[in-house]
N, C-alpha and C positions, 0 to 999 in steps of 0.2 A: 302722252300728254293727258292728264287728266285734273280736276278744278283743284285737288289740294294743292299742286301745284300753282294755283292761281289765286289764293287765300288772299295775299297779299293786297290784293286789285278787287275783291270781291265780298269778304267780310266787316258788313256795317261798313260800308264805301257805297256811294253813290254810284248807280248805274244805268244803263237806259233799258226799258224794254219795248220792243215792238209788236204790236199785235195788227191785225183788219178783222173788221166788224162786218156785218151782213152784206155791206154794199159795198166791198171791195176798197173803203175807205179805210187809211191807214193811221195808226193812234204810236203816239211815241209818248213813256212814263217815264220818270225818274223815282227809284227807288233806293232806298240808302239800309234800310233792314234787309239786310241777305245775310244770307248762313249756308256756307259749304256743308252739307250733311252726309256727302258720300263723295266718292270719285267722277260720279256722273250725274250726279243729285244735289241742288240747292234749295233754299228754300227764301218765300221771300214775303214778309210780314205785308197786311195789306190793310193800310192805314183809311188810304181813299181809295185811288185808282179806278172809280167804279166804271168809266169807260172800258181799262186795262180787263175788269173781272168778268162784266158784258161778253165782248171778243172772245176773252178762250174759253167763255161757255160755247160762243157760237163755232170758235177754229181756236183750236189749240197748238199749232205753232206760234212760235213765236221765235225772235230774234233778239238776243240782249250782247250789249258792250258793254266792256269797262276796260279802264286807261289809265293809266299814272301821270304824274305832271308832266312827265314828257311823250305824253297821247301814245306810248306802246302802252300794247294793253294787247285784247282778244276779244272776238267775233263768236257767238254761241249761239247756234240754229237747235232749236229744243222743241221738246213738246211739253204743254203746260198744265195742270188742271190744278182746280179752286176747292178747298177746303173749309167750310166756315166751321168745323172743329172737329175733335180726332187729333189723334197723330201729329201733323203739321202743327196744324193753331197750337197743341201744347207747345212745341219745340220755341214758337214766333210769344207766347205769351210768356214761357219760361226766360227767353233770351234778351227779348227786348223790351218787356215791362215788368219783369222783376223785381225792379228797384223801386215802384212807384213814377215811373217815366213817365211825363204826355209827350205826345207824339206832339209836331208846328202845328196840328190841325187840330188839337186836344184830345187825342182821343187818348185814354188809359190803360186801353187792351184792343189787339188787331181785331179788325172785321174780319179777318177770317186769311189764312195761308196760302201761297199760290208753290208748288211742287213743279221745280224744272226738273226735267229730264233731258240731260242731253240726247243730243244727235251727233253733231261732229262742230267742232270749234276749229278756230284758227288763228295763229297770234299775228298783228299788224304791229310794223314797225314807222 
């Protein structure tokens, strides 16, 4: 099992991600710029989120879902880290503001890329 396998459910589709911040307090985001960029490797344009960016400075796991209309989908325990440019931010500036896009929140190019790395995932039915 690995994410190309999961394209379907996970590029430029809305997703959840979970993070916890310093006080063991937990943050759930929704993101819809994601990019499969490897078998074990996504990546995920970062519009606002800035709770989301906070967190995995502080703890870099994280936990994301994503589901189809009939909620199968899959469970993905990762580890995370932030990019405000490099590598990632091109792929997220190349992919999802290209065209001239604003993001719901105006923005015209990402604040900066967040690089998942998986760990182990698992499909829910």
């Amino acid at each position: 099992m690995n994410l190309f396998d999961y394209k379907h459910l996970l590029d430029g589709k809305p997703i959840h991600i979970a993070t916890v911040n310093k006080d063991n307090n937990p943050n759930l985001a929704v993101a819809s710029d994601v990019k499969v960029i490897a078998e074990n490797k996504l990546v995920i344009s970062v519009n606002e989120m800035v709770h989301t960016q906070e967190n995995i400075q502080y703890n870099s796991n994280v936990v994301l879902t994503a589901f189809d209309a009939d909620f199968k989908g899959i469970r993905i325990f990762a580890t995370a880290e932030f990019f405000s440019d490099g590598e990632y931010y091109d792929i997220c500036e190349k992919t999802f503001f290209s065209n001239g896009e604003v993001s719901p929140f105006g923005a015209t190019k990402p604040k900066g890329a967040i690089l998942i790395t998986i760990n182990s995932m698992s499909e829910y039915v």
